[in-house]
N, CA, C, O and CB atoms as a CASP TS submission, in Angstrom:
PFRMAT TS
TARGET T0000
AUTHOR 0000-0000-0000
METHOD Language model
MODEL 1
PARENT N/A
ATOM      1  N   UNK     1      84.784  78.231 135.568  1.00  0.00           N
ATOM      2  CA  UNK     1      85.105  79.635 135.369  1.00  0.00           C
ATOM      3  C   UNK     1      86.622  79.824 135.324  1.00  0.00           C
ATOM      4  O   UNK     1      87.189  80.471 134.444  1.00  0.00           O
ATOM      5  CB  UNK     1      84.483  80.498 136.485  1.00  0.00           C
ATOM      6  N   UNK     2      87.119  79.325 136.148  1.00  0.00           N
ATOM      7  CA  UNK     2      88.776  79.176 136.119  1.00  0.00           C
ATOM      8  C   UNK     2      89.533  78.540 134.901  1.00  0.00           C
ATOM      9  O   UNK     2      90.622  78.914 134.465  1.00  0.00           O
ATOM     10  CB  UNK     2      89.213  78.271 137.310  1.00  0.00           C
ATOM     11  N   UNK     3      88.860  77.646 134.493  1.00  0.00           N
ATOM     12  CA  UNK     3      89.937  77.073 133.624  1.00  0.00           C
ATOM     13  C   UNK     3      89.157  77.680 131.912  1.00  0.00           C
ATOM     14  O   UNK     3      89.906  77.484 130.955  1.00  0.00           O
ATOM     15  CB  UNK     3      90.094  74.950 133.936  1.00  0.00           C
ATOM     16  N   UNK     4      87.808  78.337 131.581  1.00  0.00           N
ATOM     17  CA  UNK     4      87.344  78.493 130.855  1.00  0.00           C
ATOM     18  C   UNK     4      87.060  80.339 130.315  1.00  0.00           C
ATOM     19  O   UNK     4      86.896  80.823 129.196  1.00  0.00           O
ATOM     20  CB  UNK     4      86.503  77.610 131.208  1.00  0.00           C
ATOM     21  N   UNK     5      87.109  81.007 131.781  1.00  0.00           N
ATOM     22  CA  UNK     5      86.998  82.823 131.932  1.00  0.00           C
ATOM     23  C   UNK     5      87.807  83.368 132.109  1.00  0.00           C
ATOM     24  O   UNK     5      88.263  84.354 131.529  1.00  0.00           O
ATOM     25  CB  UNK     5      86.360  83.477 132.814  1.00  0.00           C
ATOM     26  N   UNK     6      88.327  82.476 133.468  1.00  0.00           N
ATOM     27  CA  UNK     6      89.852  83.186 133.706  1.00  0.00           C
ATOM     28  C   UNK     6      90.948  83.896 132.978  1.00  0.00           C
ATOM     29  O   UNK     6      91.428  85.002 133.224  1.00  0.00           O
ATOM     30  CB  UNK     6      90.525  82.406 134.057  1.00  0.00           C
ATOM     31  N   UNK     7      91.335  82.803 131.767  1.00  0.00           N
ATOM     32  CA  UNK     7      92.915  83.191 131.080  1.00  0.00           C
ATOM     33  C   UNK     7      92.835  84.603 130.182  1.00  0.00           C
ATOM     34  O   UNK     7      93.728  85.286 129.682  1.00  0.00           O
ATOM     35  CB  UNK     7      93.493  81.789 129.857  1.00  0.00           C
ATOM     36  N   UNK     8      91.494  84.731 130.194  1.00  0.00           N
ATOM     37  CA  UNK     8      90.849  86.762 129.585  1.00  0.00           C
ATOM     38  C   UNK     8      90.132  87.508 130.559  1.00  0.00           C
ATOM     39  O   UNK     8      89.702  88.581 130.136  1.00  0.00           O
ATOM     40  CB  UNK     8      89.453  86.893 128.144  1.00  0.00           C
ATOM     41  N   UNK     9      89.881  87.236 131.755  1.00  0.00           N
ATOM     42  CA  UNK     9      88.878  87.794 132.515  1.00  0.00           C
ATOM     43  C   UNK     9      89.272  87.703 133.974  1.00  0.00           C
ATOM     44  O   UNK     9      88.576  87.400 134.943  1.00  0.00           O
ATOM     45  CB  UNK     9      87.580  87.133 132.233  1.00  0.00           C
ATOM     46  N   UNK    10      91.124  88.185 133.873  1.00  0.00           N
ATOM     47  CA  UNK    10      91.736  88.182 135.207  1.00  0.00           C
ATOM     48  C   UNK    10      92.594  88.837 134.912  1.00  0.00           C
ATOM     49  O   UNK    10      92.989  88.968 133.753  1.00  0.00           O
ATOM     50  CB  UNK    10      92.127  87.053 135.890  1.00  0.00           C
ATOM     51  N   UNK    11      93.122  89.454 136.014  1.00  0.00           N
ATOM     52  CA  UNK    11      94.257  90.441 136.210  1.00  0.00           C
ATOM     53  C   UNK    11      93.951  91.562 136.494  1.00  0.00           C
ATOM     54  O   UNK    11      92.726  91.673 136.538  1.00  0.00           O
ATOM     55  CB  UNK    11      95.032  90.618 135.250  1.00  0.00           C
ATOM     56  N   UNK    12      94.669  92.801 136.793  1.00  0.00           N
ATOM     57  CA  UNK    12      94.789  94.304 136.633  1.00  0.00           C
ATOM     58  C   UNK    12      94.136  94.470 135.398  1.00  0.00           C
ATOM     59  O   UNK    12      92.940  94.705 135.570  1.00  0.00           O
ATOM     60  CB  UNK    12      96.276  94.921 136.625  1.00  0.00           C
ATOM     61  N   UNK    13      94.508  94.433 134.104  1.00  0.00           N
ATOM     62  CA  UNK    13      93.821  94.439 132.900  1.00  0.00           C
ATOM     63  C   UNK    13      93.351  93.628 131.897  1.00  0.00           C
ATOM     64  O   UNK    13      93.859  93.427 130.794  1.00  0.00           O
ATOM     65  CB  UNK    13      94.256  94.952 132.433  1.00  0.00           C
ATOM     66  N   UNK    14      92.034  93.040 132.505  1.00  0.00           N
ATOM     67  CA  UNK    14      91.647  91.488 131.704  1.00  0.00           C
ATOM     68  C   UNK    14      91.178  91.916 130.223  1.00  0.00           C
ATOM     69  O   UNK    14      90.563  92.930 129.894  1.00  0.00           O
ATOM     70  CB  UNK    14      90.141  90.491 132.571  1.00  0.00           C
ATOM     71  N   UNK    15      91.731  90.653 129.274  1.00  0.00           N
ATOM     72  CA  UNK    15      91.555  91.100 128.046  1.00  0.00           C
ATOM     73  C   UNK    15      89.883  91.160 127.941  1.00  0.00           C
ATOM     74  O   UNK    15      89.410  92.018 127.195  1.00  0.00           O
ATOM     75  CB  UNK    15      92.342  90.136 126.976  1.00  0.00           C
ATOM     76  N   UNK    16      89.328  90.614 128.388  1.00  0.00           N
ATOM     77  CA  UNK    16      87.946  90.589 128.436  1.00  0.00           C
ATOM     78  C   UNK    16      87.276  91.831 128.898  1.00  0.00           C
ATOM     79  O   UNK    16      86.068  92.060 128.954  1.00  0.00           O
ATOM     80  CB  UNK    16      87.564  89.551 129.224  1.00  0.00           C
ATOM     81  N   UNK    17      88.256  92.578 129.213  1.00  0.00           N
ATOM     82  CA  UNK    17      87.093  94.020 130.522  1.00  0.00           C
ATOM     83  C   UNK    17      87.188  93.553 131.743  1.00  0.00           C
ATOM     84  O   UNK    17      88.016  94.039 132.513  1.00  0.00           O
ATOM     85  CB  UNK    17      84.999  94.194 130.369  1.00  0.00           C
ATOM     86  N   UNK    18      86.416  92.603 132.099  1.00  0.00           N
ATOM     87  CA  UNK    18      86.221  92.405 133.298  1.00  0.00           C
ATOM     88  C   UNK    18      86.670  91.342 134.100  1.00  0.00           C
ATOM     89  O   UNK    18      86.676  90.139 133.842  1.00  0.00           O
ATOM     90  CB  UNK    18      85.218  92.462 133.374  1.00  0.00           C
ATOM     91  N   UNK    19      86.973  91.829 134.916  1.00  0.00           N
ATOM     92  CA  UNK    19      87.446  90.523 135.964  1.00  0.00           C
ATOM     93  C   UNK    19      86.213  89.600 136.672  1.00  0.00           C
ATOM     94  O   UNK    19      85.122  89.887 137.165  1.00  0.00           O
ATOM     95  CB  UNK    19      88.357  91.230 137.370  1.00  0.00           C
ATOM     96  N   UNK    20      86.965  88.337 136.462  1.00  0.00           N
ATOM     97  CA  UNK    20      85.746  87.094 137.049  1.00  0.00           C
ATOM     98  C   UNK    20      86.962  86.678 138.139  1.00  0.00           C
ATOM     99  O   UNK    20      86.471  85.958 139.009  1.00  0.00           O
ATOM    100  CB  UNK    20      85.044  85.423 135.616  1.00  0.00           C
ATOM    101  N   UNK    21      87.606  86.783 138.236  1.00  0.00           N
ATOM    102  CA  UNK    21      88.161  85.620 139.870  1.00  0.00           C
ATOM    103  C   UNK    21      87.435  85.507 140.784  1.00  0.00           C
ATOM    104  O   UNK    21      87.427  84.412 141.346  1.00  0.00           O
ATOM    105  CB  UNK    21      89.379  86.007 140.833  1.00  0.00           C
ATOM    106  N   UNK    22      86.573  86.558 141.273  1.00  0.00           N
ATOM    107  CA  UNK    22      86.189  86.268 142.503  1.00  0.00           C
ATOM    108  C   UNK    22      84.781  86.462 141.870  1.00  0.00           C
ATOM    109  O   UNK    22      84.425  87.019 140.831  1.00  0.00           O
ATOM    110  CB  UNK    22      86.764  87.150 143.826  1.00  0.00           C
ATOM    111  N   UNK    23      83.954  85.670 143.066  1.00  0.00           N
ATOM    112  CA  UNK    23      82.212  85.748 143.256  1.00  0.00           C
ATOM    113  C   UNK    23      81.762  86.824 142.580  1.00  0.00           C
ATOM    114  O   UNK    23      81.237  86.794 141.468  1.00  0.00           O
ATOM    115  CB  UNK    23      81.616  85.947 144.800  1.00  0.00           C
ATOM    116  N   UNK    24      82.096  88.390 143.678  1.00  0.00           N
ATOM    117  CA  UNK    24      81.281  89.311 143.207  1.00  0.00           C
ATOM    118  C   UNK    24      81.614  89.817 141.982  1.00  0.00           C
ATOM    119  O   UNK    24      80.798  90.297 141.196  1.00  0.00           O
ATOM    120  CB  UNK    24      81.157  90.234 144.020  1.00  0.00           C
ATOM    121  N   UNK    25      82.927  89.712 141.777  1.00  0.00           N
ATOM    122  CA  UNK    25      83.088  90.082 139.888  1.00  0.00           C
ATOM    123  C   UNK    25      82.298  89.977 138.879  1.00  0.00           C
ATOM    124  O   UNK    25      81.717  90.755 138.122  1.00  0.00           O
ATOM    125  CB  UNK    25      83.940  89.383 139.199  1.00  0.00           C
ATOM    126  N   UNK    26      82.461  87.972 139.124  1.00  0.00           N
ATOM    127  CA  UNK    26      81.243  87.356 138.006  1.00  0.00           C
ATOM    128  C   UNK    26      79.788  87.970 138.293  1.00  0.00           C
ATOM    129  O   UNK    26      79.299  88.581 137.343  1.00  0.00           O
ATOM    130  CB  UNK    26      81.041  85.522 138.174  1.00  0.00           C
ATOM    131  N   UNK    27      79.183  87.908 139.231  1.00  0.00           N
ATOM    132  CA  UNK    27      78.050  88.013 140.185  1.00  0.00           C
ATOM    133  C   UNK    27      77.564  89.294 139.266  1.00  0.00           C
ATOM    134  O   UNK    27      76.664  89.111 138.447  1.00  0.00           O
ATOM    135  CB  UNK    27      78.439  88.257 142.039  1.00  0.00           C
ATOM    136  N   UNK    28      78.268  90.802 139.436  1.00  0.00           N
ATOM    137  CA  UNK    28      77.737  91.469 139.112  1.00  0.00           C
ATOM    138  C   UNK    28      77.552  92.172 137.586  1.00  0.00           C
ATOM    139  O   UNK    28      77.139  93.252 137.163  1.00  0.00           O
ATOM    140  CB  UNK    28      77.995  91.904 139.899  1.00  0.00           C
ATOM    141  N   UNK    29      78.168  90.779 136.939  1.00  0.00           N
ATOM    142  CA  UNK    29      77.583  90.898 135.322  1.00  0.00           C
ATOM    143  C   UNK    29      76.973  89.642 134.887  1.00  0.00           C
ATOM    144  O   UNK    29      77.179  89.217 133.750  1.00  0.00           O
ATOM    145  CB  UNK    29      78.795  91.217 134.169  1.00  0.00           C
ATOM    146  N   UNK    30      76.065  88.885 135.917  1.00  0.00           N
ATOM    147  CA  UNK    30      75.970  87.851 136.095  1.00  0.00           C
ATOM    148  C   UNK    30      74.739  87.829 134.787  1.00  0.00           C
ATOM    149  O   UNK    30      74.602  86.668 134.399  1.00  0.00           O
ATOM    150  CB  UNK    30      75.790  87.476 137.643  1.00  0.00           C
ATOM    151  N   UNK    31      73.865  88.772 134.058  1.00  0.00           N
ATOM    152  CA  UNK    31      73.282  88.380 133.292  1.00  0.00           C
ATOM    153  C   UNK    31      74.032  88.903 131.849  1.00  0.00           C
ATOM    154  O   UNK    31      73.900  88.182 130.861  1.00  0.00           O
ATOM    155  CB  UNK    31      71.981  88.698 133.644  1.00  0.00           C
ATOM    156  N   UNK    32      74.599  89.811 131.770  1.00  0.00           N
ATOM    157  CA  UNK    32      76.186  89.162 130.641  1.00  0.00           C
ATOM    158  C   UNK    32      76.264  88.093 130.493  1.00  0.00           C
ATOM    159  O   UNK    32      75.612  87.564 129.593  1.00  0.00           O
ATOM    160  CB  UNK    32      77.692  89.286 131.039  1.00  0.00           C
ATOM    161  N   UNK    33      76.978  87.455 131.205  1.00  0.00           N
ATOM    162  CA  UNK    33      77.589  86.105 131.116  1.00  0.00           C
ATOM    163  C   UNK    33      76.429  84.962 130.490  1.00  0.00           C
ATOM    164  O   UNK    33      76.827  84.245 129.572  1.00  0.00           O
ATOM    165  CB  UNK    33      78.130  85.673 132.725  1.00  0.00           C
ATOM    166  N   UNK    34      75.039  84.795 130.968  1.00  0.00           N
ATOM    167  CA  UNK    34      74.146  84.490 130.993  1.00  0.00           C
ATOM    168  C   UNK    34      73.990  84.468 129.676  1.00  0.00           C
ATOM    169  O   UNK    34      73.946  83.359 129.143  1.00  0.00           O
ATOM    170  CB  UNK    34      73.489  85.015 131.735  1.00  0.00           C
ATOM    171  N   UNK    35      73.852  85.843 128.727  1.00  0.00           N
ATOM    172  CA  UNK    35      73.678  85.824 127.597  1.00  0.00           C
ATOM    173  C   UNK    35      74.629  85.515 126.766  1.00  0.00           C
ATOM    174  O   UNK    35      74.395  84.912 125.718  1.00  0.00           O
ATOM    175  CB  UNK    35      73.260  86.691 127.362  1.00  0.00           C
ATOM    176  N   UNK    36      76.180  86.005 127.244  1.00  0.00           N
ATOM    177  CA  UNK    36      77.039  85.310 126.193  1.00  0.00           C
ATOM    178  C   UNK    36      77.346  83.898 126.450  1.00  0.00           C
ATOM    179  O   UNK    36      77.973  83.448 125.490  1.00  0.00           O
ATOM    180  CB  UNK    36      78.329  85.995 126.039  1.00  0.00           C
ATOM    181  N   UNK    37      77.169  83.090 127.294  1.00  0.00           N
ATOM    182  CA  UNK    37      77.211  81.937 127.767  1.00  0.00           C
ATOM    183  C   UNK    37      75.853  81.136 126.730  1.00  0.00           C
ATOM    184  O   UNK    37      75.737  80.052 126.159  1.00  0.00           O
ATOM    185  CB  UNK    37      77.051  82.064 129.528  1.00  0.00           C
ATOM    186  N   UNK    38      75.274  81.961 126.842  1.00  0.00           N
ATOM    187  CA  UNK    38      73.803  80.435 126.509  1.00  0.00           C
ATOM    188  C   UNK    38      73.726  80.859 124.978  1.00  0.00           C
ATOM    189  O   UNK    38      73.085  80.140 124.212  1.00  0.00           O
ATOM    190  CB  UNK    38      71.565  80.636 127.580  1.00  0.00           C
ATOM    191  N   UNK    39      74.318  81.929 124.538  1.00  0.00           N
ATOM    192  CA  UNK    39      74.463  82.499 123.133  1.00  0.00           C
ATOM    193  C   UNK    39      75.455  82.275 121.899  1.00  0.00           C
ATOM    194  O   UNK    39      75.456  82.648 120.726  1.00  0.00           O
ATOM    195  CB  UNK    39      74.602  83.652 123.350  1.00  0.00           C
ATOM    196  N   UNK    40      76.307  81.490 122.700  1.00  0.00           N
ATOM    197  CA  UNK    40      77.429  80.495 122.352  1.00  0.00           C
ATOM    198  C   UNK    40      78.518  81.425 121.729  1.00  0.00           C
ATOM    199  O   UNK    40      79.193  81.170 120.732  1.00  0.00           O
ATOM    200  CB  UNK    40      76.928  79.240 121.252  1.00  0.00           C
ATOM    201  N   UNK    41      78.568  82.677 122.586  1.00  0.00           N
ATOM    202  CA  UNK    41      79.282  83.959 122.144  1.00  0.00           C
ATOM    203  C   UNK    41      80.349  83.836 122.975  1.00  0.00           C
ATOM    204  O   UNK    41      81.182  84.743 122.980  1.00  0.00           O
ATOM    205  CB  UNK    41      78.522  85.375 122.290  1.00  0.00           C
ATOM    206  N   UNK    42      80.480  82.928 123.652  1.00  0.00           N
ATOM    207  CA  UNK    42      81.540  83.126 124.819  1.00  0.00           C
ATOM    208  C   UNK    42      82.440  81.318 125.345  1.00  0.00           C
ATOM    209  O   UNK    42      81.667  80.631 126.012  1.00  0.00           O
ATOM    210  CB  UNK    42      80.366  83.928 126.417  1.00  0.00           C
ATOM    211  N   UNK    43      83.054  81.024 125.236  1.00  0.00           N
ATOM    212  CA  UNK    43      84.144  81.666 124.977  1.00  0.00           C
ATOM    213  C   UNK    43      84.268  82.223 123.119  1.00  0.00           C
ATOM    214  O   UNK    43      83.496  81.989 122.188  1.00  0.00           O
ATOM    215  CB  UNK    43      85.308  80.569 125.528  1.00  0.00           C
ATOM    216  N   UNK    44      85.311  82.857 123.148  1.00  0.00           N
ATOM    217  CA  UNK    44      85.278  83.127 121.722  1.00  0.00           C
ATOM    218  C   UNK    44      85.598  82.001 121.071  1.00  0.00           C
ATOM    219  O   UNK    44      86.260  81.182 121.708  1.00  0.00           O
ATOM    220  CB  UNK    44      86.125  84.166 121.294  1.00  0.00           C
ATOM    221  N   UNK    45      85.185  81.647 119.536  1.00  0.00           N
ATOM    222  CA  UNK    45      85.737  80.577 118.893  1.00  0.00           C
ATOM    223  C   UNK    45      87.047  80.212 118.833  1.00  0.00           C
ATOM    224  O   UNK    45      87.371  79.159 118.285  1.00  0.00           O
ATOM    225  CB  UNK    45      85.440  80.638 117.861  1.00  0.00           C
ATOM    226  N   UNK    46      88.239  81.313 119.572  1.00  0.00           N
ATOM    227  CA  UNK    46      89.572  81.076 118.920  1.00  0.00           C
ATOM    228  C   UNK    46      90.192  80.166 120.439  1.00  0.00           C
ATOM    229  O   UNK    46      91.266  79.569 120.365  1.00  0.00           O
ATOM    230  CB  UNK    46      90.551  82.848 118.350  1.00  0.00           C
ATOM    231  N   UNK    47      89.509  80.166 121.534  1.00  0.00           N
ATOM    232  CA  UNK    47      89.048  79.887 122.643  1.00  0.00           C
ATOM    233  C   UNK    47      89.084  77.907 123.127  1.00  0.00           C
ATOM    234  O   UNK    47      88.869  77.117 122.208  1.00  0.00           O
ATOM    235  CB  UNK    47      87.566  80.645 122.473  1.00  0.00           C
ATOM    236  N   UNK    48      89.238  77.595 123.925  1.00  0.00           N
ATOM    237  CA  UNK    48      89.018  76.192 124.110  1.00  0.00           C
ATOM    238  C   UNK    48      86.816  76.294 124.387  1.00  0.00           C
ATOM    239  O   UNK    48      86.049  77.148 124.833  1.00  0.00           O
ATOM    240  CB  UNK    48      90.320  75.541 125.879  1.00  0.00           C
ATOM    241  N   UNK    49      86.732  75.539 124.072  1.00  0.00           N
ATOM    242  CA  UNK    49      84.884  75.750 124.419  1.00  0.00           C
ATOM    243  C   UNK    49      84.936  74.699 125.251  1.00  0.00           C
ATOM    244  O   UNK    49      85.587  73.657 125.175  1.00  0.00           O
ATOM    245  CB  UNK    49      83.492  75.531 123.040  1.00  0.00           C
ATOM    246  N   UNK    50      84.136  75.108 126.095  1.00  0.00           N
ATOM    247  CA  UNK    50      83.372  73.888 127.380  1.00  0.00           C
ATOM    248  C   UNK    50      82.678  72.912 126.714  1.00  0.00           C
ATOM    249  O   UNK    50      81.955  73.006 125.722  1.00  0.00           O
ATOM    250  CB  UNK    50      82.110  74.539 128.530  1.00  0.00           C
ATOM    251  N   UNK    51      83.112  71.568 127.660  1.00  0.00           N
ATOM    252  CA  UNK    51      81.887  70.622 126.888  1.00  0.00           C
ATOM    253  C   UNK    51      80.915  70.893 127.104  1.00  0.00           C
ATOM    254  O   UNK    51      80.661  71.891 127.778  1.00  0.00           O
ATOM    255  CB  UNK    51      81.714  69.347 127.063  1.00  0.00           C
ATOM    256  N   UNK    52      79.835  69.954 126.519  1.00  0.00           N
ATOM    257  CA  UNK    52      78.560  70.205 126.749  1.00  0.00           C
ATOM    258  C   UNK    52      77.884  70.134 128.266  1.00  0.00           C
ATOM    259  O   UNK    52      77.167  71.012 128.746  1.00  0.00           O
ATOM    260  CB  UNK    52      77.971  69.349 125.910  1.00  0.00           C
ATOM    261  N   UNK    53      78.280  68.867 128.924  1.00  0.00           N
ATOM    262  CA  UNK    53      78.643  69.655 130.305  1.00  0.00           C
ATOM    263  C   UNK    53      78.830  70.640 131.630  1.00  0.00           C
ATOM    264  O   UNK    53      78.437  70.772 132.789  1.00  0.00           O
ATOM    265  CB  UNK    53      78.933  69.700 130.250  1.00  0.00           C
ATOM    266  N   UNK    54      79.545  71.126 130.822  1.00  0.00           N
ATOM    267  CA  UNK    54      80.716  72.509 132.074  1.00  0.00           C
ATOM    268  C   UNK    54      79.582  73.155 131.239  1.00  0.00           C
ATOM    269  O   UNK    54      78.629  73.025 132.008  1.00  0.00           O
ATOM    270  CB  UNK    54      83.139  73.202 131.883  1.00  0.00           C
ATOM    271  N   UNK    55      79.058  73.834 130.020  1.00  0.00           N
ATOM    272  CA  UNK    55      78.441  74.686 129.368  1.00  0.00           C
ATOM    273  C   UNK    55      76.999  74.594 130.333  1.00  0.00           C
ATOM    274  O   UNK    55      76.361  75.566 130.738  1.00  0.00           O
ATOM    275  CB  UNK    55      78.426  74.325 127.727  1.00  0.00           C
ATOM    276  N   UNK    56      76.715  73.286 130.551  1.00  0.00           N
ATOM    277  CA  UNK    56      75.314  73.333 130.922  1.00  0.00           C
ATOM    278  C   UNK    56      75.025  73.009 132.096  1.00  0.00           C
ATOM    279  O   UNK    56      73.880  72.713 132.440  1.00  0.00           O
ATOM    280  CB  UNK    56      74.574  72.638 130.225  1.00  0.00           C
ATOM    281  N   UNK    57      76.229  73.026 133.021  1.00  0.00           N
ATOM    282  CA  UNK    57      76.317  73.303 134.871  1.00  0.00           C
ATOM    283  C   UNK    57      76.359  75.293 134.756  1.00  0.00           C
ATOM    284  O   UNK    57      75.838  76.181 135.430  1.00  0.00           O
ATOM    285  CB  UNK    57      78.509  72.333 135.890  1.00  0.00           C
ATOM    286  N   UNK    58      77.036  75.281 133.845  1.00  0.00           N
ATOM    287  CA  UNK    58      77.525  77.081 134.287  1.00  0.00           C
ATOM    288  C   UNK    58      76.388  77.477 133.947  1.00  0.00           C
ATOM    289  O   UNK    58      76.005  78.359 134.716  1.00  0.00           O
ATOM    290  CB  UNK    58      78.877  78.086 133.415  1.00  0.00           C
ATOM    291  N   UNK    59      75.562  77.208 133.043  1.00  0.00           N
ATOM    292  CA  UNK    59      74.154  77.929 132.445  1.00  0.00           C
ATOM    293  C   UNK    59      73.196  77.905 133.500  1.00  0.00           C
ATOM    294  O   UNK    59      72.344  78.771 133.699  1.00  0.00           O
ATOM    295  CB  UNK    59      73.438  77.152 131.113  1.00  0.00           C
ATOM    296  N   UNK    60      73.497  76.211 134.584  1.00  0.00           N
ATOM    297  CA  UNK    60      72.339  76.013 135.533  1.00  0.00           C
ATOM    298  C   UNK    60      72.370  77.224 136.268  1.00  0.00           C
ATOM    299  O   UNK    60      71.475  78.063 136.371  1.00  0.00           O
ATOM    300  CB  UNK    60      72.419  74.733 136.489  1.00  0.00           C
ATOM    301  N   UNK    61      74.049  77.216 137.007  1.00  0.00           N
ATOM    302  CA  UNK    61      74.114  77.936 137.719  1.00  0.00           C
ATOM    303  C   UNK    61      73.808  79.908 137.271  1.00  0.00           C
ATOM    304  O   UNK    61      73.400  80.723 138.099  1.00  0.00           O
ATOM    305  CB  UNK    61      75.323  77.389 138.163  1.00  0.00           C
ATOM    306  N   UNK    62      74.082  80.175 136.076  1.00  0.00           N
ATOM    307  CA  UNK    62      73.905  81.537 136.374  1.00  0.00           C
ATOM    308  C   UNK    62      72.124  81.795 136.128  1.00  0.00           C
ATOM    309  O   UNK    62      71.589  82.904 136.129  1.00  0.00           O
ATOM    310  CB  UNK    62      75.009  82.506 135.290  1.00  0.00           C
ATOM    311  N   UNK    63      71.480  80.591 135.943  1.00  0.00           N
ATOM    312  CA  UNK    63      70.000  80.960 135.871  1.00  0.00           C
ATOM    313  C   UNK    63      69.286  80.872 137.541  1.00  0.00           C
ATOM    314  O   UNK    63      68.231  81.352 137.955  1.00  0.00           O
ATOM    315  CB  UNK    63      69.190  79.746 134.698  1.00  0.00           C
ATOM    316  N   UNK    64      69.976  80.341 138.008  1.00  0.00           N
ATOM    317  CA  UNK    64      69.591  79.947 139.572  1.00  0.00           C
ATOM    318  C   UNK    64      70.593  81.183 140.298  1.00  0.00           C
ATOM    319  O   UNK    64      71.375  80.907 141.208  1.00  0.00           O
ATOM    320  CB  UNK    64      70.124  77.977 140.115  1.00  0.00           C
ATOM    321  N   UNK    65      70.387  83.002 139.575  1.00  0.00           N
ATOM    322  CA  UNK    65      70.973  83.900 139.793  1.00  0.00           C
ATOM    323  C   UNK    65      72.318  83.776 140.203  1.00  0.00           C
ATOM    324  O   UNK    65      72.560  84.676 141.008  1.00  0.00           O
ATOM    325  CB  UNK    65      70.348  84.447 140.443  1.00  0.00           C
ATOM    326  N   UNK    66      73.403  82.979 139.982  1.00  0.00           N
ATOM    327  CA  UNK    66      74.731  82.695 140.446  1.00  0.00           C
ATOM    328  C   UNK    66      75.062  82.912 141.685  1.00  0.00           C
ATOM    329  O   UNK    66      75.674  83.891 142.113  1.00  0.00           O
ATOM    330  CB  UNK    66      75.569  83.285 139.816  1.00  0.00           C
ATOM    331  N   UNK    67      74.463  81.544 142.578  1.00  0.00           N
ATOM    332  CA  UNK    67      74.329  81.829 144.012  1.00  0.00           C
ATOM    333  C   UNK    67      75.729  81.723 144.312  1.00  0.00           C
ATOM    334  O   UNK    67      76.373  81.382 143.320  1.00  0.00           O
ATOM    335  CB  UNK    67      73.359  80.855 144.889  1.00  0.00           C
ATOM    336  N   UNK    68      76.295  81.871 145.167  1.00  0.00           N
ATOM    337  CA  UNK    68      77.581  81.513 146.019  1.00  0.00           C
ATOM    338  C   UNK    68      77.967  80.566 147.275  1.00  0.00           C
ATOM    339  O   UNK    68      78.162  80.587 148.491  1.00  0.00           O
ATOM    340  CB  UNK    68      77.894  82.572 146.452  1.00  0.00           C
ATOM    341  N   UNK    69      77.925  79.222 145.472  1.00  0.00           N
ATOM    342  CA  UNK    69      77.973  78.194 146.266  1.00  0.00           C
ATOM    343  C   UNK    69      79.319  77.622 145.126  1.00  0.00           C
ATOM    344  O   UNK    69      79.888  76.550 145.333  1.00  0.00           O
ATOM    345  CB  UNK    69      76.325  77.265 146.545  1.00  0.00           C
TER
END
């Protein structure tokens, strides 16, 4: 999430809308993410993309409701 959400989806005014730094940020658009994540909508194409990998730990995790672990 840090090295892939972060650099649009942090600050006072994330280019993304919303802020992910912390747990409950992500947490409470946690099926957003879900869909632009597994929809291959996210990151944007202009974007570094996760390997296949990081894509398919982050997918585990936001289907296993993005516990806070």
């Amino acid at each position: 999430v840090e090295l892939r959400c972060a650099p649009c989806h942090s600050g006072a005014s994330p280019i993304g809308t919303y802020d992910f730094t912390t747990y409950d940020g992500l947490a409470s658009r946690w099926s957003l993410v879900l869909n632009q994540v597994y929809g291959c909508r996210m990151p944007p194409a202009d974007a570094a993309a996760p390997t296949a990998d990081e894509r398919a730990a982050l997918l585990a995790w936001l289907v296993c409701r993005a516990p806070n672990n």
